[in-house]
ROLOTOR-171100 format. One line per field, with one value per residue (C-alpha): residue number from 1; y, x, z. Coordinates in Angstrom, 1 decimal, padded with zeros to 4 digits. Example, Ala and Ser with C-alpha at 12.3 -4.5 7.8 and 13.67 -1.06 7.14 Angstrom:
2
k = c(1 2)
v = c(-004.5 -001.1)
u = c(012.3 013.7)
w = c(007.8 007.1)
END
This chain:
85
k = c(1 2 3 4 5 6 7 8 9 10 11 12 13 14 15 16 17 18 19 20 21 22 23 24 25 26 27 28 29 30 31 32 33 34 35 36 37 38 39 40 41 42 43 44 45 46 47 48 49 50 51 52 53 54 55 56 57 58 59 60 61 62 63 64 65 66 67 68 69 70 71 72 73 74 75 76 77 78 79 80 81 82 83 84 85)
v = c(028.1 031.7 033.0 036.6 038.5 039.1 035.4 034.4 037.4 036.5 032.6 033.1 035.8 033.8 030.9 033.1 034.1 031.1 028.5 030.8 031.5 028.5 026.8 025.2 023.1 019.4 017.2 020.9 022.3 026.3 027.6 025.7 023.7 021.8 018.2 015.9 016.4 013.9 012.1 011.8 014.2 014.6 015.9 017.9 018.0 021.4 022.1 025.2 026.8 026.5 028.2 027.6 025.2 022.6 019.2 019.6 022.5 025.1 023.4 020.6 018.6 019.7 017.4 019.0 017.2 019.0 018.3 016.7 017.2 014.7 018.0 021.4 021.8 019.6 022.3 024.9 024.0 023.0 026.7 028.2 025.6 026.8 030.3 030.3 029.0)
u = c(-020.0 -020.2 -016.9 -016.3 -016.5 -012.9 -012.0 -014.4 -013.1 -009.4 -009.8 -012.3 -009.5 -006.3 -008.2 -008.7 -004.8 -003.2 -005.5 -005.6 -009.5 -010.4 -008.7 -005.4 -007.0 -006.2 -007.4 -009.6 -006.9 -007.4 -004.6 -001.2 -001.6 002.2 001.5 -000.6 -004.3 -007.0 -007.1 -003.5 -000.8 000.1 003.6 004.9 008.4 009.7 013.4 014.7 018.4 021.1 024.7 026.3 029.4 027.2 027.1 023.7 024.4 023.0 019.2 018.7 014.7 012.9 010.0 007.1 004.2 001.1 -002.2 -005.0 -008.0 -011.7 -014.0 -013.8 -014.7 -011.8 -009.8 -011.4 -010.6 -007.1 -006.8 -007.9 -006.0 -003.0 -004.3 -004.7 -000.8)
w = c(-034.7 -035.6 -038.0 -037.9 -041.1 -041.4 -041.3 -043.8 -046.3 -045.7 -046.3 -049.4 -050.5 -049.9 -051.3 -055.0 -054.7 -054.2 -056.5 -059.3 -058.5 -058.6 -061.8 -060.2 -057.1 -056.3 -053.6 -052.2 -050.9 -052.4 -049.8 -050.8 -047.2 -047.0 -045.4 -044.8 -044.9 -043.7 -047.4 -047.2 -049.6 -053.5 -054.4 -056.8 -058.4 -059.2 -060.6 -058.6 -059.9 -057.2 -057.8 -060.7 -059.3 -059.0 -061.2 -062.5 -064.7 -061.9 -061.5 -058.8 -058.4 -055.6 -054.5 -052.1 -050.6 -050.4 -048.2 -049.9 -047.9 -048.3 -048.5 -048.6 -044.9 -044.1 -046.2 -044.6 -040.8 -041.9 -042.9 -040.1 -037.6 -039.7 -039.1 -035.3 -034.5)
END
């Protein structure tokens, strides 16, 4: 299957941005793909600050699940499956 230029520089150039080129990559997913990939997802807790009334002190947990894909050309057609929506 033939890719056109432009789709190959945009997934190659989103995949730099949002892995940090290259350094902060689990499970090959480069793009920050929510979900469930086809080896299944990893999550990540993050602590996000809510308004200030609440019983926490103003910070509450926020766990995301994030696709972990078996290859990089699993990765790759997740992308653009995302891409054509």
């Amino acid at each position: 299957m033939k890719v056109p230029m432009s789709a190959a520089r945009a997934c190659l150039g989103e995949a730099a941005l949002y892995s940090g080129f290259g350094r902060f990559v689990i499970g090959h997913n480069y793009w920050g793909i929510k979900g469930r990939g086809d080896a299944g997802f990893y999550t990540v807790a993050r602590v996000y600050r809510t308004p200030s009334t609440s019983k926490n002190g103003g910070y509450a947990p926020h766990i995301e699940k994030f696709a972990k894909f078996s290859s990089i050309d699993a990765g790759v057609r997740a992308w653009a499956k995302a891409k054509v929506r």
